[in-house]
C-alpha positions as CSV (number, residue, x, y, z in Angstrom):
1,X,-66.5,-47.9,-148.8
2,X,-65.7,-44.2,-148.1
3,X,-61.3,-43.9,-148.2
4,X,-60.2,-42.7,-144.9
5,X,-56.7,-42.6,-145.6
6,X,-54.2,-40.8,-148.1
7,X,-52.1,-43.8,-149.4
8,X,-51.2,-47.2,-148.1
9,X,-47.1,-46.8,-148.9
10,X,-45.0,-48.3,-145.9
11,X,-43.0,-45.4,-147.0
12,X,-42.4,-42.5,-144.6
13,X,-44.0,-38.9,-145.2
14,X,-42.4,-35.9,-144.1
15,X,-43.9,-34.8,-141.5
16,X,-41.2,-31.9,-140.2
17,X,-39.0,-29.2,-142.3
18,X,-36.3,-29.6,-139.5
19,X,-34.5,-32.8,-139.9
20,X,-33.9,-33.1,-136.5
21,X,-37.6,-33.2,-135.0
22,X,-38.1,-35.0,-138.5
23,X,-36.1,-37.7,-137.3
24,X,-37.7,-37.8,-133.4
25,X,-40.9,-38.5,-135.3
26,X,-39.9,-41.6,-137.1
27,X,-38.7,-45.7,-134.7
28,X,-38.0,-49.0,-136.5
29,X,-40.9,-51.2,-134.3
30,X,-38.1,-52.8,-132.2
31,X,-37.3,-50.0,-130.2
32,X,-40.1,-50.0,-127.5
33,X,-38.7,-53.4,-126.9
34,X,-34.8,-52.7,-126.0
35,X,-36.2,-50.0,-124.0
36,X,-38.7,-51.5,-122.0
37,X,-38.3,-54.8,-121.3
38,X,-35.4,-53.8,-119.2
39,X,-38.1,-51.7,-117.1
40,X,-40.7,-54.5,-116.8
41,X,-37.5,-57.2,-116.0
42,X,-36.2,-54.2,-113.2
43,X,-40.0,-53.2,-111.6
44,X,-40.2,-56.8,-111.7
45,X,-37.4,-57.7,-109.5
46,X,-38.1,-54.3,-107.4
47,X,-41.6,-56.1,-106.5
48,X,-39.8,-59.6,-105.2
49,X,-36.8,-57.7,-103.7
50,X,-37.7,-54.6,-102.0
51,X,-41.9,-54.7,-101.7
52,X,-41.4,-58.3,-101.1
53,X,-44.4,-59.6,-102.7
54,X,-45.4,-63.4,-102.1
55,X,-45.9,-64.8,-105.5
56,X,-50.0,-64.2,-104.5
57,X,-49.6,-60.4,-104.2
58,X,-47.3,-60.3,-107.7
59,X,-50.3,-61.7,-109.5
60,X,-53.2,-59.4,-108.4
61,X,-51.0,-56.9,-109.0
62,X,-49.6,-57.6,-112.6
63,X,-53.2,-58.4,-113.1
64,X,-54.7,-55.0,-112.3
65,X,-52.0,-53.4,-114.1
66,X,-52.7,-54.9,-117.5
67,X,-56.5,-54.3,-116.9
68,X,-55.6,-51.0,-116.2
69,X,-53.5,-50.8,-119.6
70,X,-56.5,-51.9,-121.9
71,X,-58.8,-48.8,-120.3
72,X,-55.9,-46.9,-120.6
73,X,-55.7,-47.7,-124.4
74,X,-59.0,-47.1,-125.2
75,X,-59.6,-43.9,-123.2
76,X,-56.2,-42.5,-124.8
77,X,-57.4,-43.4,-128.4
78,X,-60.7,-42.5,-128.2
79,X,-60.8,-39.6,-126.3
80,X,-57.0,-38.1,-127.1
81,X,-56.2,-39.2,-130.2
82,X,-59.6,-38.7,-132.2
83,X,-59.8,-35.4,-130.4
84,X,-59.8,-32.8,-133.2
85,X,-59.5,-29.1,-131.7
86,X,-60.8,-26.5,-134.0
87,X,-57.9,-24.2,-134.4
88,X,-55.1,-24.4,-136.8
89,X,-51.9,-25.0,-134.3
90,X,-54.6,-27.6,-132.5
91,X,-55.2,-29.4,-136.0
92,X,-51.6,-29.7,-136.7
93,X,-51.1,-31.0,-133.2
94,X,-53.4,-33.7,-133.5
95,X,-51.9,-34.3,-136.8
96,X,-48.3,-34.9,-135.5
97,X,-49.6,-37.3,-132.8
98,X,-52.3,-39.3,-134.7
99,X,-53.5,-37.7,-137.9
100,X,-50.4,-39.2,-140.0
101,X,-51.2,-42.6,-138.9
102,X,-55.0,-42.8,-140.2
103,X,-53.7,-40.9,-143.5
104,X,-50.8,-43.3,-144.2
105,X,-51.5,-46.6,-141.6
106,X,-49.1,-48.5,-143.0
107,X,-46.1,-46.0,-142.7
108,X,-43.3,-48.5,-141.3
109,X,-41.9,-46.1,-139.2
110,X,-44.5,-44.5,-137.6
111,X,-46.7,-47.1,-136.1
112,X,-45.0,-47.9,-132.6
113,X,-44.7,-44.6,-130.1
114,X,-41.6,-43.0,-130.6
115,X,-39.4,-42.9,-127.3
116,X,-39.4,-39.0,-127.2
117,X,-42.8,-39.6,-126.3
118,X,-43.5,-42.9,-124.7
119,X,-41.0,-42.4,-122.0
120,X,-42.3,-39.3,-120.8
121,X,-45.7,-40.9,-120.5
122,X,-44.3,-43.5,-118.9
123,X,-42.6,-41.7,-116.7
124,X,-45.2,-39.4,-116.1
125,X,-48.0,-43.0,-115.4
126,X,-45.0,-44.3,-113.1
127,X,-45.4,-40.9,-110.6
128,X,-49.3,-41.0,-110.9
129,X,-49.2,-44.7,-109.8
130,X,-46.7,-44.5,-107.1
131,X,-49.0,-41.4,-105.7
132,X,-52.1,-43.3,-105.6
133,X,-50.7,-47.1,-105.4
134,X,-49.6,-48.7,-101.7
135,X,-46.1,-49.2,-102.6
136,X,-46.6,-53.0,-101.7
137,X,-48.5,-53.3,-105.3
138,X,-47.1,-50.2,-107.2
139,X,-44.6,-52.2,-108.8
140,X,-45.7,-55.3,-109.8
141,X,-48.8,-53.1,-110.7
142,X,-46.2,-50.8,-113.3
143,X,-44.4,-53.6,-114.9
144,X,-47.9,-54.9,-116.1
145,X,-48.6,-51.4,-117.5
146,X,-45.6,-51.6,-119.5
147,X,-46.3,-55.1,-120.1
148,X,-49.3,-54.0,-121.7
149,X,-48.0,-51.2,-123.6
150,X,-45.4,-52.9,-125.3
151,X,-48.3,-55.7,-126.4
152,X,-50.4,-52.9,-127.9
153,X,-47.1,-51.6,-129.8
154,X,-46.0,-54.9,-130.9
155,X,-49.8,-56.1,-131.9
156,X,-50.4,-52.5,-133.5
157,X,-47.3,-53.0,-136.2
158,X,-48.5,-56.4,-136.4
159,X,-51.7,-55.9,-137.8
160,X,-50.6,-53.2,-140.2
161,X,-47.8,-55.5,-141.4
162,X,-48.3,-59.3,-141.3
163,X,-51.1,-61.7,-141.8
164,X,-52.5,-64.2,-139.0
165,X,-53.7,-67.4,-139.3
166,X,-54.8,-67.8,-135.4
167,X,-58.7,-66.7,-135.6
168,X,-58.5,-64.8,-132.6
169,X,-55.6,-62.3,-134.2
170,X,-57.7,-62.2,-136.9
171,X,-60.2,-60.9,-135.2
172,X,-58.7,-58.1,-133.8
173,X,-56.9,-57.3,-136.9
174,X,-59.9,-57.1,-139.0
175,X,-61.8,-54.8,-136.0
176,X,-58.7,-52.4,-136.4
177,X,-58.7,-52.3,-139.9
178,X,-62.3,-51.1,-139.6
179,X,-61.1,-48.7,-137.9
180,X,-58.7,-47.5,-140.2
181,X,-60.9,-47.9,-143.7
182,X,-64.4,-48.0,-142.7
183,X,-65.7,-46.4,-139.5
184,X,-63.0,-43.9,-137.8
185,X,-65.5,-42.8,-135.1
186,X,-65.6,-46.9,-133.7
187,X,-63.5,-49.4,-132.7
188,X,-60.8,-47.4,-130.8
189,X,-59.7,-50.6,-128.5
190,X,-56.2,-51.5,-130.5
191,X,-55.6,-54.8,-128.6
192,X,-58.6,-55.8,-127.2
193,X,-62.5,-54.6,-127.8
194,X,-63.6,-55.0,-124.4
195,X,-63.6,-51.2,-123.7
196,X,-65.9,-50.3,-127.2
197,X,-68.2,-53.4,-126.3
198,X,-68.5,-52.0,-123.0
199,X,-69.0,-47.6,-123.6
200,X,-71.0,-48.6,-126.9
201,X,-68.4,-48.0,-129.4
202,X,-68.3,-51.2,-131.4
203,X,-68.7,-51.5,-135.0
204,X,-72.9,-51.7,-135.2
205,X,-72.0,-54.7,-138.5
């Protein structure tokens, strides 16, 4: 099997000379949780008490939201994350955002998104949705994008870290740890391989 990584420490490299930015690049796996779960519990509420959705409404749109999430996930990965520009500032780029994970997956501290970037992206899904979303659905619609995030985060340490005994988890462990040690270029769906099985990007064994 060709080695697709640089080592397999849960130890942190240095990514940054500056120990400030060095520090922005680096979350203990619990974070996405204190700071999200508030946001799902509040677009939540916002959905009942000023959209007023009937429990019916809530559904479809909490549905469609974590649908949404998984194609979001897959397109972000594959097509953002694997991206590898040609120049030298581009490759340090893609480096900072995804590189450092592939050469050391198990770094403890760098597999959720750090909050100096999920909450802009957050932020910046929130506006998009609200632009093209009838404001009866947007919210229920956002808290299951977050709801969907924070599954992906949670799962993605999980896999890296612990060891499942339900066969399903172990399924989509072992199809990210392909990923990771045999076939880079396949697999990109973290939490779910609907979105390789569909586009063609499945492991071919």
């Amino acid at each position: 099997m060709k080695k697709t990584f640089v080592s397999n420490s849960q130890e942190s490299s240095r990514m940054f000379k500056s120990d400030f930015l060095e520090a922005f690049s680096k979350v203990h796996f619990t974070v996405p949780l204190y700071i999200f779960i508030p946001v799902i519990v509040y677009f939540t509420w916002r959905a009942f008490a000023v959209a007023n959705n009937t429990i019916l409404i809530f559904l479809a749109s909490f549905i469609a939201g974590i649908f949404f999430w998984t194609l979001t996930e897959y397109v972000l990965h594959r097509f953002v994350f694997h991206f590898v520009p040609k120049s030298q500032w581009g490759q340090r780029l893609h480096f900072i955002f995804h590189g450092v994970h592939h050469d050391y997956p198990n770094d403890r501290l760098r597999l959720v998104m750090p909050p100096s970037v999920s909450i802009p992206l957050a932020t910046a899904f929130y506006l998009l949705f609200v632009w093209l979303i009838p404001a009866e659905y947007v919210y229920g619609f956002f808290a299951a994008f977050i709801t969907g995030y924070l599954i992906y985060d949670i799962s993605h340490y999980a896999m890296h870290h612990f060891t499942f005994k339900n066969p399903i988890m172990k399924k989509i462990k072992q199809h990210h740890m392909q990923h990771h040690y045999a076939e880079p270029d396949r697999g990109y769906g973290v939490s779910s391989a609907l979105w390789d099985k569909i586009f063609r990007s499945d492991f071919e064994k």
